[in-house]
MARBA-676846 format. One line per 2 residues: their letters; for each residue x, y, z of N, C-alpha, C. Coordinates in steps of 0.2 Angstrom, whole numbers, plus 5000, padded with zeros to 4 digits. Layout:
a	X:Y:Z:X:Y:Z:X:Y:Z ~ ...
***
This chain:
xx	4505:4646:5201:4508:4649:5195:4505:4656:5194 ~ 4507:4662:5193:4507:4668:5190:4503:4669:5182
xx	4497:4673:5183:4493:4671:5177:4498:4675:5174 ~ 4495:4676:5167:4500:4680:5162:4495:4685:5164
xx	4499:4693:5159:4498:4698:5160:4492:4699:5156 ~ 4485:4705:5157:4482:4707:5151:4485:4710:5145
xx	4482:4706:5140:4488:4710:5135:4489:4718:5135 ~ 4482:4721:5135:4485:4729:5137:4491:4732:5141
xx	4488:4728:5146:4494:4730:5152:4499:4726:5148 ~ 4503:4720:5147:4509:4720:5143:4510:4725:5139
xx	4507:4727:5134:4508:4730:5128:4509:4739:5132 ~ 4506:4741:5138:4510:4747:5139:4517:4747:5144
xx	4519:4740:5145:4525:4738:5149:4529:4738:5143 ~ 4530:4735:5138:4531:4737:5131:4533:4743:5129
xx	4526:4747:5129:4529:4753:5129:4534:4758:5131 ~ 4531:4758:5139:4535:4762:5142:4543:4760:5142
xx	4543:4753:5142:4552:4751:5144:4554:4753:5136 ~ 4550:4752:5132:4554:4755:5122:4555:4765:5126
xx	4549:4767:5126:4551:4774:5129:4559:4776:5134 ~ 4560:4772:5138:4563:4772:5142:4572:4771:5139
xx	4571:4766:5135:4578:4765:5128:4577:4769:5125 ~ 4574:4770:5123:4575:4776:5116:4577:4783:5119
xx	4574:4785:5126:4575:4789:5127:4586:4790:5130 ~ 4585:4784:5133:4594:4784:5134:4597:4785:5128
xx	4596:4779:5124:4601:4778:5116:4601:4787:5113 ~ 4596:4792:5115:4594:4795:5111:4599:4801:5112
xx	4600:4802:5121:4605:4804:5126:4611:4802:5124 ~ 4611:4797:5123:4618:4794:5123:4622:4796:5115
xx	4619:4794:5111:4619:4798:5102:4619:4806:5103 ~ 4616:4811:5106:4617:4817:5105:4622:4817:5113
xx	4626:4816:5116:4631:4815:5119:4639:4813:5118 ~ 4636:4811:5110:4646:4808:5106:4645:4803:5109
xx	4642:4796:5114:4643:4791:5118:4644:4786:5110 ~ 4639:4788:5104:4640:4784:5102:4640:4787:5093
xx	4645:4786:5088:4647:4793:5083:4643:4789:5080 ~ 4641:4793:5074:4640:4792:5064:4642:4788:5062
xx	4637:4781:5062:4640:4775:5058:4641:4770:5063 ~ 4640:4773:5070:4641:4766:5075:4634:4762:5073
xx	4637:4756:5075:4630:4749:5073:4630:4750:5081 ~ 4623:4749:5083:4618:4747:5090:4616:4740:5087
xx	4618:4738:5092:4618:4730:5095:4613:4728:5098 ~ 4608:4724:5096:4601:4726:5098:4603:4720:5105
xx	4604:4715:5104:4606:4707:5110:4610:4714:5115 ~ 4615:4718:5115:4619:4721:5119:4615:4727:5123
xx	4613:4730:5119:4609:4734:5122:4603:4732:5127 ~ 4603:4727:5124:4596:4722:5129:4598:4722:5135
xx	4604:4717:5136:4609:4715:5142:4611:4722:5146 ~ 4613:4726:5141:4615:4733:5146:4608:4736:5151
xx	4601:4736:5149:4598:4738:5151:4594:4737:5153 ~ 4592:4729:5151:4590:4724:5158:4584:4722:5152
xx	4581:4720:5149:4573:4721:5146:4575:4717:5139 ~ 4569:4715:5136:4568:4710:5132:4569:4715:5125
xx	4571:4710:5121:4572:4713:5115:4568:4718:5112 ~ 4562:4716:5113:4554:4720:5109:4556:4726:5114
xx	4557:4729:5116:4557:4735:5117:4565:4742:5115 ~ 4569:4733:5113:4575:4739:5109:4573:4738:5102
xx	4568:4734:5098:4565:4734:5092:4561:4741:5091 ~ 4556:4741:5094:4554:4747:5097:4556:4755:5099
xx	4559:4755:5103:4564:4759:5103:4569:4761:5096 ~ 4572:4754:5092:4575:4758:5088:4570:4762:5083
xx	4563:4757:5081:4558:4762:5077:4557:4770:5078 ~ 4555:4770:5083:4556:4779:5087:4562:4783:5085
xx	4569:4782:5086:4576:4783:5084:4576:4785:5076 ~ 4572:4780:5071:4574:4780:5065:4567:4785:5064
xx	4563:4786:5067:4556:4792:5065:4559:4800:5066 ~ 4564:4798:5073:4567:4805:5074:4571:4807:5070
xx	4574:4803:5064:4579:4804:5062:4587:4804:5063 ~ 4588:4799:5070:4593:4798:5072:4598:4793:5072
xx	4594:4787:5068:4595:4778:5066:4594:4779:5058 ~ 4599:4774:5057:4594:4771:5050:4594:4763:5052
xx	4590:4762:5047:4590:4753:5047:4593:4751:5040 ~ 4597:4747:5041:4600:4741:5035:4599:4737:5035
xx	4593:4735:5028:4591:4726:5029:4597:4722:5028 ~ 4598:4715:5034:4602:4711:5034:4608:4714:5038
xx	4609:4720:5039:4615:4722:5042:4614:4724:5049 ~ 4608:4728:5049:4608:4732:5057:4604:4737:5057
xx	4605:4742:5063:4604:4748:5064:4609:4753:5066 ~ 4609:4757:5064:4616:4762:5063:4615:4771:5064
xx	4619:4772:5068:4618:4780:5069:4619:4784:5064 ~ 4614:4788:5061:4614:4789:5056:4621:4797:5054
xx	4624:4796:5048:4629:4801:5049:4628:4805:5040 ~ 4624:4813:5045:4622:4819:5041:4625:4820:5034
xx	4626:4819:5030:4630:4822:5025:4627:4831:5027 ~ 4634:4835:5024:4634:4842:5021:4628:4844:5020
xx	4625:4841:5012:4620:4845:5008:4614:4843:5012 ~ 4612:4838:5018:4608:4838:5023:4607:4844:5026
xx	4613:4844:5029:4615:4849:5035:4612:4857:5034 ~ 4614:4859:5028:4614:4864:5022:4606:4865:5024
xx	4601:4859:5022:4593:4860:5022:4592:4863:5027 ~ 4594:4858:5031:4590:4859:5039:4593:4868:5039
xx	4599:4869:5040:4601:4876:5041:4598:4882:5037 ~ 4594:4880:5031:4589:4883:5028:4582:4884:5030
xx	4581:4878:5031:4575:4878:5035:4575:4879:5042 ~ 4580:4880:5045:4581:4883:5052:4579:4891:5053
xx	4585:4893:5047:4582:4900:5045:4577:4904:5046 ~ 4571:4901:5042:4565:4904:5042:4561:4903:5047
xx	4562:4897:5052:4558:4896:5054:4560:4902:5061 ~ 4567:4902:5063:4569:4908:5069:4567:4914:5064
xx	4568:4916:5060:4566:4922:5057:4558:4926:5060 ~ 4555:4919:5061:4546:4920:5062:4547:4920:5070
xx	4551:4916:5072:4552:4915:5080:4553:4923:5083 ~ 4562:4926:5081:4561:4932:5079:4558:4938:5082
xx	4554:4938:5076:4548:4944:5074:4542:4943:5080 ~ 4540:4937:5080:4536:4936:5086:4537:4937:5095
xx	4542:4936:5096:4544:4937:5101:4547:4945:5102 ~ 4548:4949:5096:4550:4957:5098:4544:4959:5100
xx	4536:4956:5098:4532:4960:5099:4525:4958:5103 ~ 4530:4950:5106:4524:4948:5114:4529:4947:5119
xx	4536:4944:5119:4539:4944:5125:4538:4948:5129 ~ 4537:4943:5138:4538:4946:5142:4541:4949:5145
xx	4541:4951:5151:4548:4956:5155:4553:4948:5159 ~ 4546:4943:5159:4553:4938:5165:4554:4934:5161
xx	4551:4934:5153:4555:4929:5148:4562:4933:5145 ~ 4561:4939:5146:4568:4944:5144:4574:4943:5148
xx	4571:4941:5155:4576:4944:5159:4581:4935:5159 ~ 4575:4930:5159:4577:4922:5156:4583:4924:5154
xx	4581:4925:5145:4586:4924:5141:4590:4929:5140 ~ 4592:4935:5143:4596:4938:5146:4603:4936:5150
xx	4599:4931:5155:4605:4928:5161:4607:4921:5158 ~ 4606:4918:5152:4609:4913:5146:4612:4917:5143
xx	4612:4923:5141:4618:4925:5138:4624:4928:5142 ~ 4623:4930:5148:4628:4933:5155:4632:4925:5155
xx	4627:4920:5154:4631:4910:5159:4635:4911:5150 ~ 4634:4912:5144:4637:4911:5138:4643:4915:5140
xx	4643:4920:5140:4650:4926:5141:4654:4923:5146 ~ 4652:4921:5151:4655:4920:5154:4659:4912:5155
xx	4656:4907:5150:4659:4900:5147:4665:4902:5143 ~ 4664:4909:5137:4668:4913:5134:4675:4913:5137
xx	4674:4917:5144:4681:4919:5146:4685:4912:5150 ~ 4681:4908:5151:4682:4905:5154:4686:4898:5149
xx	4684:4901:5142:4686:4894:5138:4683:4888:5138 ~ 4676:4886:5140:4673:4882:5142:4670:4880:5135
xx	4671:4877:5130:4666:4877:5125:4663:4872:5126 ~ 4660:4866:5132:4656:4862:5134:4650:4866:5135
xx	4651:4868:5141:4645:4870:5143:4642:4878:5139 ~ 4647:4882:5134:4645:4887:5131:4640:4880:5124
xx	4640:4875:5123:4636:4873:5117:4632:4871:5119 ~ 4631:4867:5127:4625:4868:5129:4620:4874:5132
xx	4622:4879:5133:4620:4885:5136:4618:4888:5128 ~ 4621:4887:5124:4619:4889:5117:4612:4885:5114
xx	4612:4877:5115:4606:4875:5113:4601:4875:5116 ~ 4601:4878:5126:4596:4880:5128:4593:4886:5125
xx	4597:4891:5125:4594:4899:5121:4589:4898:5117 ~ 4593:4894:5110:4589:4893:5106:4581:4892:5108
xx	4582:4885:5111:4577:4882:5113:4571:4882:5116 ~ 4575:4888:5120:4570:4893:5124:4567:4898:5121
xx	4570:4901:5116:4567:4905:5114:4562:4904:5107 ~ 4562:4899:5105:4558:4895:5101:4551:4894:5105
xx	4553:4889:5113:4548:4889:5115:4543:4894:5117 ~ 4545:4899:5121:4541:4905:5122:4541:4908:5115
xx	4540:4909:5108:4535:4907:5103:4529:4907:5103 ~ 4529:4902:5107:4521:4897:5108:4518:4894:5103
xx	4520:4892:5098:4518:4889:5093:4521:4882:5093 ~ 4518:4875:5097:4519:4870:5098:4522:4866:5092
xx	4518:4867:5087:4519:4863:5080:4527:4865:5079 ~ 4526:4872:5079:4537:4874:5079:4541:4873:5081
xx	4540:4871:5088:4544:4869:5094:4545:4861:5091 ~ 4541:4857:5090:4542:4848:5088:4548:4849:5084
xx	4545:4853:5078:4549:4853:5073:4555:4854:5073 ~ 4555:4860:5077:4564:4863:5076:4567:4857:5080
xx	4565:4855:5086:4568:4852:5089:4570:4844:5086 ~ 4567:4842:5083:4567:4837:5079:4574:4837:5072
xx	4574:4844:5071:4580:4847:5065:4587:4846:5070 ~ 4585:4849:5076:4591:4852:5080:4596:4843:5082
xx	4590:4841:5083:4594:4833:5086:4598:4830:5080 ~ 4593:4830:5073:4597:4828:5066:4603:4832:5067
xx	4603:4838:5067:4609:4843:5065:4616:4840:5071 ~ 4612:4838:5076:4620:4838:5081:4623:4834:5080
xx	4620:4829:5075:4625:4825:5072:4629:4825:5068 ~ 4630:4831:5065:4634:4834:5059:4638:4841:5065
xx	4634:4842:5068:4638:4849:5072:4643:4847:5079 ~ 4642:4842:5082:4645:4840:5085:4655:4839:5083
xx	4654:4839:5077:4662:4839:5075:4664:4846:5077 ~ 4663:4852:5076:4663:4858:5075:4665:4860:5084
xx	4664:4856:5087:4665:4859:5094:4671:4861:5096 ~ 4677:4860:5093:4684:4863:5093:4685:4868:5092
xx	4682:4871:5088:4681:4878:5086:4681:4885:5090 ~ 4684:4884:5097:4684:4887:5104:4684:4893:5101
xx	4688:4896:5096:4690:4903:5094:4684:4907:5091 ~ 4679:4902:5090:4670:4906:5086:4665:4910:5094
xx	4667:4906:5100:4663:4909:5104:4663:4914:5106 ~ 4666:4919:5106:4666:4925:5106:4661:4928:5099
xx	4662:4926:5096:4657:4930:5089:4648:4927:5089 ~ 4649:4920:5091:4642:4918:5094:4639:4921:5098
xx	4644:4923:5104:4641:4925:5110:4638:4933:5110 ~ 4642:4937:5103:4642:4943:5102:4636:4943:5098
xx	4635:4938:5094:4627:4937:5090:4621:4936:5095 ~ 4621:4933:5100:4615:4933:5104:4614:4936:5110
xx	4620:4941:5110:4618:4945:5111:4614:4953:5108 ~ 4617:4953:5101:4614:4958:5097:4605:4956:5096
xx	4606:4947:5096:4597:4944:5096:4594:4947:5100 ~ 4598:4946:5105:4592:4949:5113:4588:4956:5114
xx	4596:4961:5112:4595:4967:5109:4589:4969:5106 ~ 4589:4966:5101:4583:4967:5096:4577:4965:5098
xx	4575:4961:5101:4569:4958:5103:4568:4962:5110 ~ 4572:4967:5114:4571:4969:5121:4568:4974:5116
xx	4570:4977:5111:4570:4986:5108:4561:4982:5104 ~ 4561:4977:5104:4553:4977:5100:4554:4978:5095
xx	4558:4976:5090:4560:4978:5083:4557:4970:5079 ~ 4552:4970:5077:4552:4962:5074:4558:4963:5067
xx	4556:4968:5063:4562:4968:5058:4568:4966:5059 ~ 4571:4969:5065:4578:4969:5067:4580:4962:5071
xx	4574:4959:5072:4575:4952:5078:4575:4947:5074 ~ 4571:4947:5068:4570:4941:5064:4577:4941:5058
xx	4577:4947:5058:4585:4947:5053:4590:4945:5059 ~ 4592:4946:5065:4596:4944:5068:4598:4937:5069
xx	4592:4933:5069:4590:4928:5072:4593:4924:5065 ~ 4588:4925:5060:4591:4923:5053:4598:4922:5050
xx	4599:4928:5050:4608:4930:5049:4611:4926:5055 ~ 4610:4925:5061:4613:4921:5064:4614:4914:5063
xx	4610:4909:5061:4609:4903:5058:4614:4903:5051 ~ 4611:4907:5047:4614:4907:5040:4622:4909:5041
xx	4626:4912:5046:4632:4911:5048:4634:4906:5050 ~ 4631:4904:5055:4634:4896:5056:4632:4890:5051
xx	4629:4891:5046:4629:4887:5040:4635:4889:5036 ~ 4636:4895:5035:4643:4896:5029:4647:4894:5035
xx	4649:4894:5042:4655:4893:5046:4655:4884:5045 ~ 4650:4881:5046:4648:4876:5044:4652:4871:5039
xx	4648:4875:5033:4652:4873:5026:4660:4873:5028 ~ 4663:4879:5027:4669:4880:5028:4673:4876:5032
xx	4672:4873:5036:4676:4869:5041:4674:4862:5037 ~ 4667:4859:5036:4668:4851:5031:4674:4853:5025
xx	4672:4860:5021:4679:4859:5015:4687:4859:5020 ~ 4686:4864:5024:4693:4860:5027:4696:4853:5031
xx	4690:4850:5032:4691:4844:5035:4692:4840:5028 ~ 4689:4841:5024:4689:4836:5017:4698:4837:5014
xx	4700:4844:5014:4706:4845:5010:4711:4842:5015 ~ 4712:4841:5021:4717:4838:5027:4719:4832:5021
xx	4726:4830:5023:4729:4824:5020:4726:4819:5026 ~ 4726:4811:5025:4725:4806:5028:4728:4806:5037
xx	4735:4809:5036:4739:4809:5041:4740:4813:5044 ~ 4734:4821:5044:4734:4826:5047:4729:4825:5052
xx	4723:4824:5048:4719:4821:5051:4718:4817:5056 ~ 4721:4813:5056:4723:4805:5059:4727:4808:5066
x	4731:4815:5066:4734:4816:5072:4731:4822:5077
***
C-alpha cells in the first residue's frame, strides 16, 4: 500500500495544481471564454481539468485577490462585471501612473528598447489597414505593457497589470469599435515620438492624454449602450 504524501509535499501539489487553474480560468476570463456574471462551477471546473476540488477553491481565492471573481455567500463564484464609475478609477489611476512611466522613459530609454516598441507600433498600422481589431488590442496591450515594464519600477508593473486585467472586463465590450483604430494607432505613435526626442514633459503628457481619451471614448460608448432600446441591442 502507498504511504501517504508528506504534508508539505501535498500542500505544494496543492499549490501548484491551484496555480495551474487560476491560471487557465484567468486566460479564459480575459479571453470573453467566460462574460460578467457568469457562475464558475467549482464540481465542473474540477471534471474539466482533472484535480480535486481544493485546488479550484484555491484557485478561486487568487481570481477573487486579482480582482477578477467575486464570491456570493450561498450562491457561488461569479466573474466579476466592472461597473462604469469603477472603470472611471482605474482610467484615473492609469493616468498618473503612465504619466510617470512617460517621463521616465523619455530620459533613460535605450536605443533597442526604442527600436522594440517602434516595431509594435509598425505590427499596430499595419492590423489598422488590415482591419484586424483582434490582433490590433492585443498588439495594443503589449505596447502598453512593455512600456510600463522597461520603467523598471516592479512595484508599477504589479499594479498596473493588476488594473489592466480588472479593466478588460469592462473594455472588452468596446472592441467593435473598429473605426477608433486609426486614431489609437496615431496616439502611440505621437508617444513613441516623444520619448525617441527625450521630452519627459511631452511623453508623460502624451501617455496621460492618451488614457484619459479612452476613458471619455469609454464613457461615451456605456451612455450609448444604455440609451439603445431592449430590441436594438438585442439584434
Amino acid at each position: 500500500m502507498a504511504s501517504a504524501l508528506h504534508p508539505t509535499i501535498a500542500l505544494l501539489q496543492t499549490s501548484s495544481l491551484a496555480n495551474v487553474v487560476q491560471q487557465e480560468v484567468e486566460r479564459a476570463i480575459l479571453a470573453g471564454e467566460y462574460a460578467p456574471g457568469d457562475k464558475l462551477i467549482e464540481a465542473a471546473l474540477a471534471r474539466k481539468m482533472g484535480v480535486s476540488r481544493g485546488p479550484i477553491r484555491e484557485a478561486f481565492r487568487m481570481l477573487e485577490e486579482a480582482g477578477l471573481v467575486r464570491t456570493e455567500k450561498n450562491r457561488g463564484v461569479f466573474v466579476r462585471d466592472i461597473p462604469i464609475d469603477e472603470a472611471v478609477e482605474i482610467f484615473d489611476l492609469r493616468a498618473a501612473m503612465d504619466e510617470l512611466v512617460g517621463r521616465q522613459l523619455a530620459a533613460n530609454i535605450t536605443t533597442a528598447q526604442l527600436k522594440e516598441v517602434r516595431s509594435l507600433v509598425d505590427a499596430m498600422e499595419k492590423a489598422v489597414k488590415a482591419q484586424d481589431a483582434y490582433n490590433y488590442h492585443l498588439l495594443n496591450l503589449k505596447f502598453h505593457d512593455r512600456l510600463v515594464e522597461m520603467a523598471g519600477n516592479r512595484k508599477l508593473t504589479a499594479i498596473y497589470r493588476k488594473l489592466i486585467k480588472e479593466l478588460s472586463l469592462f473594455r472588452r465590450l468596446n472592441l467593435a469599435d473598429s473605426w477608433l483604430l486609426p486614431i489609437s494607432a496615431g496616439e502611440h505613435r505621437s508617444i513613441v515620438k516623444a520619448i525617441a526626442a527625450g521630452d519627459a514633459e511631452a511623453a508623460g503628457k502624451a501617455m496621460s492624454q492618451h488614457v484619459m481619451d479612452s476613458k471619455q471614448r469609454t464613457i461615451a460608448n456605456d451612455l450609448r449602450r444604455q440609451s439603445r432600446p431592449p430590441q436594438a441591442a438585442a439584434g
